[in-house]
C-alpha positions in Angstrom: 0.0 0.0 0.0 1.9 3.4 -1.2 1.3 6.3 1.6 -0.8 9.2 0.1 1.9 11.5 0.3 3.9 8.8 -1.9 1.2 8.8 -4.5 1.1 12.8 -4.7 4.7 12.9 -5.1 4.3 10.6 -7.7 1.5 12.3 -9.5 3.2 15.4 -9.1 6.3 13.8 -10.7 4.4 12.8 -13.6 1.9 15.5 -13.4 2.7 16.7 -17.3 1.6 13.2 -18.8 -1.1 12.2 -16.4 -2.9 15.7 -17.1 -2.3 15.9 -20.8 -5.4 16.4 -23.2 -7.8 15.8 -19.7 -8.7 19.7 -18.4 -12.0 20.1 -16.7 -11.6 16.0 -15.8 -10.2 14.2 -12.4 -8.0 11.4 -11.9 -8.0 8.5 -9.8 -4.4 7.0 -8.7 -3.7 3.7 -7.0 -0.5 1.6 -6.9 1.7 4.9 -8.7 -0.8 3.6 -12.0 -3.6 6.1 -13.4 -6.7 3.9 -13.1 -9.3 5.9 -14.8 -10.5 9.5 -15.7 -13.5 11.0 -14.5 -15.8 14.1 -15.0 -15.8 15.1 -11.4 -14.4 13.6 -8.2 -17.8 12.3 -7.5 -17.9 9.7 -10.2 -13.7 9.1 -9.1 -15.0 7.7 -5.6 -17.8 5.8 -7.3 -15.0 4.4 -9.4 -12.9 3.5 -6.3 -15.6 2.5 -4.6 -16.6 0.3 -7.1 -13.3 -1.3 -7.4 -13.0 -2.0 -3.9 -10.0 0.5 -3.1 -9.4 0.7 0.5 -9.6 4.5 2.1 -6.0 5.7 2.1 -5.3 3.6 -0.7 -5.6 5.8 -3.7 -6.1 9.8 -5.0 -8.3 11.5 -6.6 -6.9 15.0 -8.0 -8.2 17.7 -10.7 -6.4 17.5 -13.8 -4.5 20.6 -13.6 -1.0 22.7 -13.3 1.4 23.1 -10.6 0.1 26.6 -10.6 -3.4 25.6 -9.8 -2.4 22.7 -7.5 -5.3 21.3 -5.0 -4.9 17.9 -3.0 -7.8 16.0 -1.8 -7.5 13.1 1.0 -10.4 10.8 1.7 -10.2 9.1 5.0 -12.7 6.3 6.4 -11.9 8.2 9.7 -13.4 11.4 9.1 -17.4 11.2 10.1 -20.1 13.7 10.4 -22.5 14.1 13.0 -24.7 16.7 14.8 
């Protein structure tokens, strides 16, 4: 299992070909390997879900520059509640 901060690096690392010709899309990363493109991070998790990825296990970022750089963490931890 990488770390998430392993699989940023590495998307960062190979942010030019992981991004090219996908603007406005997301992309979901497991294992340092691009699993899929998506249309928003919504369908991404549906996608991970789907697959069975474990929380902590994979990353879903925006296809986009350095410049406009967001990272998003999902952990099972987090909950909600009133």
């Amino acid at each position: 299992m990488a770390n998430l901060d392993d699989l940023y690096k590495w998307f960062d690392e190979n942010r030019d070909s992981i991004i090219a010709n996908h603007s406005d899309e997301c992309v979901l990363i497991k294992n340092n390997s691009v699993i899929g493109y998506f249309p928003n991070t919504d369908a991404a998790l549906s996608a991970a879900k789907r697959g069975g990825f474990s929380m902590g296990d994979f990353i879903i970022q925006d296809c986009i520059t350095e410049e406009e750089d967001t990272m998003m963490y999902y952990n099972q931890a987090v909950s909600f509640g009133n």
